[in-house]
C-alpha positions in Angstrom: -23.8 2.4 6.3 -25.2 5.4 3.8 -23.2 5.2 1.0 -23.5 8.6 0.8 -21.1 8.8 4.2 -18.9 7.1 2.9 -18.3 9.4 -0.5 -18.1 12.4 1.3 -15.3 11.2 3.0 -13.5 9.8 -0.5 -14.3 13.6 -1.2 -11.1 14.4 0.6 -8.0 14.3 -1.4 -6.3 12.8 1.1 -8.9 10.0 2.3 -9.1 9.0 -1.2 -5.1 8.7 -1.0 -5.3 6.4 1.9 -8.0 4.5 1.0 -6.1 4.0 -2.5 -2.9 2.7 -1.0 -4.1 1.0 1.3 -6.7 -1.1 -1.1 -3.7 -1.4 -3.3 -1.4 -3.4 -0.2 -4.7 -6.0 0.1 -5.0 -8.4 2.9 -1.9 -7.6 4.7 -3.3 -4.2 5.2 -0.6 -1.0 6.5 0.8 0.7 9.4 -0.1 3.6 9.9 3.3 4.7 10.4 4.0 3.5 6.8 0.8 5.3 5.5 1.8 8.4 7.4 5.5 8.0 5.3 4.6 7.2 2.1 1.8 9.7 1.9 4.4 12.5 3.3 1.4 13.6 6.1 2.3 14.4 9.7 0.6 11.4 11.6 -1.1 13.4 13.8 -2.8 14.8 10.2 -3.3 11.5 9.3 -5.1 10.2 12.3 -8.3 12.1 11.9 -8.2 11.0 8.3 -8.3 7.4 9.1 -11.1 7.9 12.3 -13.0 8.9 9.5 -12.8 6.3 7.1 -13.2 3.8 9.8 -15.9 5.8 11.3 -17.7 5.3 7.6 -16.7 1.8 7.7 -14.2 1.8 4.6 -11.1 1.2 7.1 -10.7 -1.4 9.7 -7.8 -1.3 12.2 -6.1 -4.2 13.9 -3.5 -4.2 16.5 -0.2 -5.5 16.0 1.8 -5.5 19.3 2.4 -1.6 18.9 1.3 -0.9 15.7 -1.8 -0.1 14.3 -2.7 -2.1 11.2 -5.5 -1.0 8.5 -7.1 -3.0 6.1 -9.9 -2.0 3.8 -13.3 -3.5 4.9 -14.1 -5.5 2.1 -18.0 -6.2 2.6 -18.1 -2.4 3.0 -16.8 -1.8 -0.3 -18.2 -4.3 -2.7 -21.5 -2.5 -1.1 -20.6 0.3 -1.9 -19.7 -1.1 -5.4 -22.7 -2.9 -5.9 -24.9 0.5 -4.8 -22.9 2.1 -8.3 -23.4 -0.7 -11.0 -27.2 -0.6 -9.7 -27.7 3.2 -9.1 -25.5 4.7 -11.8 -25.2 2.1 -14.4 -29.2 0.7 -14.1 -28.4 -2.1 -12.5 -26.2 -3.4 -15.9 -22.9 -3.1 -15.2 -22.0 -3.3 -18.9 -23.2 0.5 -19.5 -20.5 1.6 -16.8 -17.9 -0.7 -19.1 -18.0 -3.0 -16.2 -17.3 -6.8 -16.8 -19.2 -8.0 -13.2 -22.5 -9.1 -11.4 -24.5 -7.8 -8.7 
């Protein structure tokens, strides 16, 4: 996935809300029902937001009986990680103030 892609869609003030909560909830991931709640945004708002992250790869969705459950693709991210500390920060993560490897 272009890295690019996928911070365009952080861009949005309210992708980069989702994608913050639901990073913050980890493995067991969030209905979107609960997202839709907790983030005050109508779900039909909502849905197009989270098409797109999972269209950028960021999201991942799993069905639980009639709930839709997303979870933050984790490979997708420490990519997109890794693509800063290298770009950005010269490939040494301790310029950025970062304390990991690549």
């Amino acid at each position: 996935m272009d890295e690019s892609q996928q911070f365009a869609a952080l861009g949005h003030p309210l992708r980069l809300q989702v994608f913050q909560l639901v990073i913050a909830h980890g493995e067991e991931g969030l209905p979107a029902g609960q997202i839709a709640s907790t983030l005050d945004v109508p779900a039909s708002t909502l849905s197009s937001h989270l098409k797109t992250l999972q269209q950028v790869n960021l999201l991942a969705a799993t069905r639980d009986q009639q709930k839709l459950i997303y979870k933050i693709n984790e490979a997708a991210v420490r990519e997109m990680i890794s693509f800063l500390v290298q770009d950005c920060c010269q490939n040494q993560p301790e310029l950025c103030g970062l304390n990991i490897k690549t």
